[in-house]
C-alpha positions as CSV (number, residue, x, y, z in Angstrom):
1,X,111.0,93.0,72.4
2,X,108.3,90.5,74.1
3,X,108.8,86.9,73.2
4,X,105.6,86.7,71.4
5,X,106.7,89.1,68.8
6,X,110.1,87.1,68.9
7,X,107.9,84.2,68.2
8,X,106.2,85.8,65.2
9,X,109.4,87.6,63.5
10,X,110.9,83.9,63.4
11,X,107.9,82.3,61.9
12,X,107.2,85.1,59.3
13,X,111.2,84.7,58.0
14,X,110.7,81.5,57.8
15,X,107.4,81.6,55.7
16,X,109.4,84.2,52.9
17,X,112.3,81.5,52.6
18,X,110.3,79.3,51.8
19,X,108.0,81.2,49.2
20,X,110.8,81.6,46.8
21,X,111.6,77.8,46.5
22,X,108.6,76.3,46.0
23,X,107.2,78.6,43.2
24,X,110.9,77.4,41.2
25,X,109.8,74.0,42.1
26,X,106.8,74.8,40.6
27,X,107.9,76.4,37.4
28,X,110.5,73.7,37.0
29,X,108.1,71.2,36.0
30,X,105.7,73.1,34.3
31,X,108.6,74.0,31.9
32,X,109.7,69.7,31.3
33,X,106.3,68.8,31.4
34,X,104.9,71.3,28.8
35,X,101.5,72.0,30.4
36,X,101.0,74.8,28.5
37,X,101.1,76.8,32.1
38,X,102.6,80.3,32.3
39,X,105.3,81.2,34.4
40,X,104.7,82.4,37.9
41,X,105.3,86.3,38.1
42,X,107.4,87.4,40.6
43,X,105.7,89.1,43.6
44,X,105.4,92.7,43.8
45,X,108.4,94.4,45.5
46,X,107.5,97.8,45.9
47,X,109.5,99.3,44.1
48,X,107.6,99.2,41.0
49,X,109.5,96.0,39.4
50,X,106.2,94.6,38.5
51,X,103.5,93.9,36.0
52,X,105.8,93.6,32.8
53,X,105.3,89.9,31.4
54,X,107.2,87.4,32.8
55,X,110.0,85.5,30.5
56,X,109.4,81.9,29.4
57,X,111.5,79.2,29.3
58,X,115.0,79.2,30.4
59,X,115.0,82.7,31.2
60,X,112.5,82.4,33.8
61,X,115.7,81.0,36.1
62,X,117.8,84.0,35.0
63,X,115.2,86.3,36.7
64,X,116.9,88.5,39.3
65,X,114.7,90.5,42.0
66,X,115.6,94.5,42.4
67,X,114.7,95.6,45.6
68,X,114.2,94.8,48.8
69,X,113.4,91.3,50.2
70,X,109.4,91.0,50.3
71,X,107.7,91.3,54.0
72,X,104.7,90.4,55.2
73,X,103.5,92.3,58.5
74,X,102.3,89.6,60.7
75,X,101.7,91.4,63.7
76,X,98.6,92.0,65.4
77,X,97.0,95.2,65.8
78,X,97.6,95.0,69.8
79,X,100.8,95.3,69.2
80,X,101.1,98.5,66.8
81,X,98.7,100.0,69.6
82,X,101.0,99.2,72.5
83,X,104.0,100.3,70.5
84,X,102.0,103.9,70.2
85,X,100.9,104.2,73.4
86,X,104.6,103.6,74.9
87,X,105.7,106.1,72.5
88,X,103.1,108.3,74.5
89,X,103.8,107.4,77.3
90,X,107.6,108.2,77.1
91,X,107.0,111.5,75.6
92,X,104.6,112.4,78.3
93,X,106.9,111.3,81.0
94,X,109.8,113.3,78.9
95,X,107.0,116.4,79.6
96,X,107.0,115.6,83.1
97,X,110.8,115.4,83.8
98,X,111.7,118.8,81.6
99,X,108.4,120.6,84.3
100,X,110.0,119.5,87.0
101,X,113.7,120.1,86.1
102,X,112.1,123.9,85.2
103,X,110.5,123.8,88.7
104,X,113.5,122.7,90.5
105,X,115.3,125.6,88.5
106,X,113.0,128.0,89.5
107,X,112.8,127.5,93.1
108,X,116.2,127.3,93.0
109,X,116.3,131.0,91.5
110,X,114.0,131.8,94.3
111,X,115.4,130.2,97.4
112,X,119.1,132.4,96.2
113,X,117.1,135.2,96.0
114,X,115.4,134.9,99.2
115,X,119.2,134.2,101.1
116,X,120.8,136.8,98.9
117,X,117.7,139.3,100.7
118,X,118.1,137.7,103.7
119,X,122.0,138.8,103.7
120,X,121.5,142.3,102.2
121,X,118.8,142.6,105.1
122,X,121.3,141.5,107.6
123,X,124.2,144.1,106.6
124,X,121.9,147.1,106.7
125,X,120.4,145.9,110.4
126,X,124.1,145.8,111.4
127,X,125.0,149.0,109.4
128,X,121.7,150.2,111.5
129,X,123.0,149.2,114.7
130,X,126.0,150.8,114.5
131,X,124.7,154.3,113.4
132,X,122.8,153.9,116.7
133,X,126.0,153.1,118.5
134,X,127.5,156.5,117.3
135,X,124.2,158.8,117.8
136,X,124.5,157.8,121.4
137,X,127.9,158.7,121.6
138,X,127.0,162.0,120.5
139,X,123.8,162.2,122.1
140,X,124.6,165.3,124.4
141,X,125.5,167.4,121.1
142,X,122.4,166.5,119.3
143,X,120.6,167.3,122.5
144,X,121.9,171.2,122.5
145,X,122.3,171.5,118.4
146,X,118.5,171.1,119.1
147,X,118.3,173.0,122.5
148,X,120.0,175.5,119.6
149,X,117.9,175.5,117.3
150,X,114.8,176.3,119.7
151,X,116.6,178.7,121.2
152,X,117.1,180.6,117.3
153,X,113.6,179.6,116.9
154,X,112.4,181.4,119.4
155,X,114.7,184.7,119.3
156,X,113.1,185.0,115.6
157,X,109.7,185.2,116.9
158,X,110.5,186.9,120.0
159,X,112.2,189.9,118.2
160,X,110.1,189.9,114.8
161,X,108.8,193.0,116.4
162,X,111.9,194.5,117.5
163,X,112.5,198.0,117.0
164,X,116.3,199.5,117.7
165,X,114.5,202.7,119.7
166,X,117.9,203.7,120.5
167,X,119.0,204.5,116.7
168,X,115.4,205.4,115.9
169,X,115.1,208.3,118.4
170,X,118.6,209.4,117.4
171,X,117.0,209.3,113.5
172,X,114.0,210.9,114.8
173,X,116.1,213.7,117.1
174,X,117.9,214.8,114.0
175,X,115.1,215.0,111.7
176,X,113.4,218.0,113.8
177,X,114.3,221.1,112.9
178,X,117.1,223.3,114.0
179,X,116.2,224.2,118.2
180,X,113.7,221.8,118.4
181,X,114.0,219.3,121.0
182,X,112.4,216.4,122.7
183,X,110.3,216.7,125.9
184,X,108.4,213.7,125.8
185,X,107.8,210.9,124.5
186,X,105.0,208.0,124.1
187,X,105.5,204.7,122.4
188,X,102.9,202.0,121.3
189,X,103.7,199.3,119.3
190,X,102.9,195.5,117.9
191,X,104.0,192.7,120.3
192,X,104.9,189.1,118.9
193,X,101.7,187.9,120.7
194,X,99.3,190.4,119.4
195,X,98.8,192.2,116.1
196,X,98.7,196.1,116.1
197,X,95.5,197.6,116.1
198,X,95.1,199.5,112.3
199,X,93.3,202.5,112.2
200,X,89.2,202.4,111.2
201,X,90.1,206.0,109.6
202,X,90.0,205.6,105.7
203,X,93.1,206.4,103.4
204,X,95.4,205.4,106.6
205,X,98.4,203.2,106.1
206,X,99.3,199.9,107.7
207,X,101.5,200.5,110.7
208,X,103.0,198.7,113.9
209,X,103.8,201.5,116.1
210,X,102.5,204.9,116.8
211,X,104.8,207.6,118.6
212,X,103.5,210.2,120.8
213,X,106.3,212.8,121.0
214,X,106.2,216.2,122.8
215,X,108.9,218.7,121.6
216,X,109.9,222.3,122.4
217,X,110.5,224.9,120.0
218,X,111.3,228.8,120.1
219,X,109.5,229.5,117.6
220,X,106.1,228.6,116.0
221,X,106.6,225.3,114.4
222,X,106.1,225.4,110.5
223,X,104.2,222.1,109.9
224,X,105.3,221.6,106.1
225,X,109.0,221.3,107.4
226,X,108.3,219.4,110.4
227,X,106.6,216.9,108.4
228,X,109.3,217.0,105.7
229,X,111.8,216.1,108.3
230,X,109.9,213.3,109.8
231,X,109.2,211.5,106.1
232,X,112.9,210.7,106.1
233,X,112.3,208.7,108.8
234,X,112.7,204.7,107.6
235,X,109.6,203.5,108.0
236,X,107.3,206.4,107.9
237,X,103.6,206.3,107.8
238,X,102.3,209.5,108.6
239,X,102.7,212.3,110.7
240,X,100.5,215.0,112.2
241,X,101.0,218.2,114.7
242,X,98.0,217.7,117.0
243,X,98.1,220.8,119.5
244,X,100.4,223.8,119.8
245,X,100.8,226.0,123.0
246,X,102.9,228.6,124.0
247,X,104.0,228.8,127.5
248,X,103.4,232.3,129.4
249,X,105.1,235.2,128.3
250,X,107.9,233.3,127.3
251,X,108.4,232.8,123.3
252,X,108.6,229.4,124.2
253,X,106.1,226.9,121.7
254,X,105.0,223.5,123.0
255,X,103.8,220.8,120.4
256,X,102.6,217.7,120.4
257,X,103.0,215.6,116.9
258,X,101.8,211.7,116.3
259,X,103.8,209.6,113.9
260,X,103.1,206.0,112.5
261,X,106.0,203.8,111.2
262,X,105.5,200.6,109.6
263,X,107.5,197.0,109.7
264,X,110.3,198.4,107.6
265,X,111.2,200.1,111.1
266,X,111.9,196.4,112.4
267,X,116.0,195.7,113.2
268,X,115.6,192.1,111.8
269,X,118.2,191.6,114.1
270,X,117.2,187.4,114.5
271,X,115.6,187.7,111.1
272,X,117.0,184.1,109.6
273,X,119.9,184.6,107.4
274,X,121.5,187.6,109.5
């Protein structure tokens, strides 16, 4: 509290002391001197003691004020005004502080955050590091687990067009009929480089191979159980007898037959999974 409102506090009790004794001065002597005068009514005290008539006489001095003690606000309006705008300016200032505690919290939360990342990144360079460390200690057996792998790479494409002609033949051998043999023999067949050549002929299968064979037989072949025999084949397209000759005098046949086979001929010997 300033000293001027010190000032004016003092001087304001000092007025309502004095307001009580000189209005009973005052209705003393109108009472002994009979004026005629009424009573002074006691002041208002706000809490609504108030406009009944006052008593007369002796009774007057037997009055006794309810309430609380009667003020007069003194002040001047600078004052109420600076009193408000403290108030304002304390709560604005309050404001301030709580912002700036929340922004000191958050950065806070952020700055842990950031060394908490900072540490997880560290740990996983290190656990980084030291997976390195161990490939190169086993460098040489990642270097032939791949040389390994080419290697099975290329064995699958290099025999995807492998035929076992050894068990074929022996297939093919036993499929002729009874006396028949083998003479000759002509094979031409797909390459992992190059597709077969199909046949422009309608009605023809797919194949990957065609066999020109030359057999011998005592007697004149019977097509329908030639080509019976070679149907069993695994693989078989087609067949066909393309020429028959008998040589001299001899009963002695020469044929010729052509046979297609397909890719269910293939060994899948490096086929993936065998």
């Amino acid at each position: 509290m300033s000293r001027a409102e010190a000032d004016v506090r003092k001087d304001q009790k000092q007025r309502t002391s004095a307001a009580p004794r000189s209005r009973n001065a005052k209705s003393s002597k109108a009472d002994k001197g009979g004026s005629g005068m009424p009573p002074l009514r006691p002041p208002f005290d706000g809490q609504g003691a108030a406009d009944a008539p006052a008593p007369k006489g002796k009774a007057a001095a037997a009055v006794v004020l309810v309430g609380r003690e009667p003020r007069v606000d003194l002040l001047p309006t600078e004052v109420h005004v600076d009193r408000k705008e403290r108030a304002t300016a304390r709560r604005a200032w309050l404001g301030v502080i709580v912002v700036g505690v929340v922004v000191v919290l958050a950065i806070g939360g952020v700055t842990v955050n950031g060394l908490r990342s900072q540490t997880d990144l560290a740990g996983a360079q290190n656990e980084t590091s030291a997976l390195l460390l161990q490939q190169q200690k086993y460098s040489e057996v990642r270097d032939v687990e791949r040389e390994s792998t080419l290697i099975t790479a290329g064995q699958a494409v290099g025999g995807s067009t492998e035929i076992d002609w050894q068990k074929y033949l022996t297939e093919l051998n036993a499929s002729l009929p009874s006396g028949v043999s083998i003479t000759g023999l002509s094979i031409d067949s797909a390459t992992p480089l190059t597709t077969y050549v199909q046949a422009t002929t309608p009605l023809q299968g797919q194949r990957i191979a065609t066999l020109q064979i030359a057999v011998s037989s005592p007697t004149i072949p019977s097509v329908p159980d030639w080509t019976s025999g070679l149907s069993t084949l695994t693989g078989y397209v087609d067949s066909s007898i393309t020429s028959i000759s008998r040589e001299g005098t001899a009963d002695n046949y020469t044929a010729s037959i052509t046979l297609h086979i397909n890719e269910k001929a293939y060994d899948g010997k490096y086929a993936e999974g065998k």
